[in-house]
C-alpha positions as CSV (number, residue, x, y, z in Angstrom):
1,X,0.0,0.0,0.0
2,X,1.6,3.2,-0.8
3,X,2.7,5.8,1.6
4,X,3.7,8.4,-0.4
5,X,1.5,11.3,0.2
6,X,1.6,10.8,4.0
7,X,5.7,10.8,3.6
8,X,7.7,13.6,4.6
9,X,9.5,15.3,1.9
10,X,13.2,13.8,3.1
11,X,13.5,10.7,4.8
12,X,16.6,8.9,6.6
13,X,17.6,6.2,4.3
14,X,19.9,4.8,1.7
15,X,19.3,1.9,-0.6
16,X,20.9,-0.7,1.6
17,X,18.9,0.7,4.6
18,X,15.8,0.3,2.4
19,X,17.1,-3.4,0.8
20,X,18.0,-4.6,4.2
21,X,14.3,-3.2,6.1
22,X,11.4,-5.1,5.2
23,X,9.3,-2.7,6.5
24,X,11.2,0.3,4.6
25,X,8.0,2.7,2.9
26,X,10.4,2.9,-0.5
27,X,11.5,-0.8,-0.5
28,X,10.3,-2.2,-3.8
29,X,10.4,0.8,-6.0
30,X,11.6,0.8,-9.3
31,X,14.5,2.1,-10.1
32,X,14.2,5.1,-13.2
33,X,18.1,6.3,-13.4
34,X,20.9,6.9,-11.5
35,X,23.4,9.6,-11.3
36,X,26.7,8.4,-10.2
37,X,28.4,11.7,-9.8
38,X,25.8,12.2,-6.7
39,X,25.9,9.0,-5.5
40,X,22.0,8.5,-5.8
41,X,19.8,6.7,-7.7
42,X,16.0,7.8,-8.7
43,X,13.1,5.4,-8.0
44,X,9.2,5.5,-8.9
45,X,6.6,4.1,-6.6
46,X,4.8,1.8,-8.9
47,X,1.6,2.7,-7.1
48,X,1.1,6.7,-7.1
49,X,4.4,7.0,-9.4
50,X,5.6,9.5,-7.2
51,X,9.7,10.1,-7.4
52,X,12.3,9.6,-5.1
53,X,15.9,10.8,-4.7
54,X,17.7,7.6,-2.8
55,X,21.2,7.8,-1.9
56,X,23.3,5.1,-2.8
57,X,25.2,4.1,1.0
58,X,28.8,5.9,0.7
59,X,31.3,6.2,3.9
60,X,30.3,8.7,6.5
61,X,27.3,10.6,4.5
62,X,23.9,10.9,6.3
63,X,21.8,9.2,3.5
64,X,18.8,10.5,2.5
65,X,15.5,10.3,0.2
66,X,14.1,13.3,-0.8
67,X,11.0,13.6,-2.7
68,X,11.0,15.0,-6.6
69,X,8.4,16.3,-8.8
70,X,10.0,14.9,-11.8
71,X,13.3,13.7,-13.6
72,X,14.6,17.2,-14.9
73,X,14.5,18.3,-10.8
74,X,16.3,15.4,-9.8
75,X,18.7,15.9,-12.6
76,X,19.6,19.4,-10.7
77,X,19.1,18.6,-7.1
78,X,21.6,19.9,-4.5
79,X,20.8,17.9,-1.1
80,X,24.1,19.5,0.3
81,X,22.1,21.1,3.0
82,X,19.5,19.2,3.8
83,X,22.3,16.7,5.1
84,X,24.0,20.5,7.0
85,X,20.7,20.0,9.0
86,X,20.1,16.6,9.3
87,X,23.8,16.5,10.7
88,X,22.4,19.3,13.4
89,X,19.4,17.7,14.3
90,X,21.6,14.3,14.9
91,X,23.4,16.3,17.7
92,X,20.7,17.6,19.2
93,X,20.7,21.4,17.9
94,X,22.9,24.5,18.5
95,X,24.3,26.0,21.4
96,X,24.5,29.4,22.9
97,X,28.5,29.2,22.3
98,X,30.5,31.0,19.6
99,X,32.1,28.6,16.4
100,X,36.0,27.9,17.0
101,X,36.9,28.5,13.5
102,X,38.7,31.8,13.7
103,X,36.5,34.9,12.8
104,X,33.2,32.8,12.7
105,X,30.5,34.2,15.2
106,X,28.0,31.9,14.3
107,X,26.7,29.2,17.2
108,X,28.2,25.8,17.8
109,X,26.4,22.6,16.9
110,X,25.5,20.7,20.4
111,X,28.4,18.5,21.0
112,X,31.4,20.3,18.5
113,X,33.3,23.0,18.9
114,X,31.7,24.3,15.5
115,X,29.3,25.6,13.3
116,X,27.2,23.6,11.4
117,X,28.8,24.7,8.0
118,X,32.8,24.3,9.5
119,X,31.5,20.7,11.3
120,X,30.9,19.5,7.8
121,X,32.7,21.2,5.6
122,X,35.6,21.8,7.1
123,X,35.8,18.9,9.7
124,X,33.9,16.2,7.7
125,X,31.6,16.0,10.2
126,X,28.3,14.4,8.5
127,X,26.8,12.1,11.4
């Protein structure tokens, strides 16, 4: 039975999450393409036919699904952020303190001594 519509927009997941979880709402879904530059593939829920962006499982990335209205915007998607947040959200928020990287004033993600975008970008942070 599909699940779609009642689906949030970006999910936790990967396709070995969703191969390996019986109970996964996107396991079974045919595959349409794959991008290998993002690491992702694109799959159809043979039900409603809505799309999904579903990361293929690399090293220490937050994987994700993200729903897509067609092809062309999966073709151009940028889920950079939406892992920037999911990363936050993992740790439990922000703080009240001040970002270590020198001249950043911006607040510390609960647990690091950094903002979200140095965390990630600059320490690899991405769990």
């Amino acid at each position: 039975m599909c699940q779609c519509p009642e689906l949030a927009e970006i999910l936790l997941g990967d396709d070995e999450i969703i191969s390996s979880s019986p109970q996964h709402p996107l396991r079974g879904f045919d595959e349409v393409d794959w991008n290998p530059s993002q690491w992702a593939c694109l799959n159809q829920c043979p039900e409603c036919g809505q799309l999904w962006h579903i990361d293929i499982a690399k090293g220490n990335q937050i994987g994700i699904c993200v729903k897509v209205v067609d092809q062309a915007a999966w073709q151009k998607l940028d889920t950079t952020y939406a892992r920037v947040d999911l990363m936050v959200q993992k740790h439990g928020g922000l703080t009240f303190e001040t970002c270590k990287w020198r001249q950043c004033n911006k607040n510390c993600v609960k647990g690091l001594a950094f903002c979200p975008e140095h965390a990630y970008f600059e320490m690899d942070i991405k769990a």
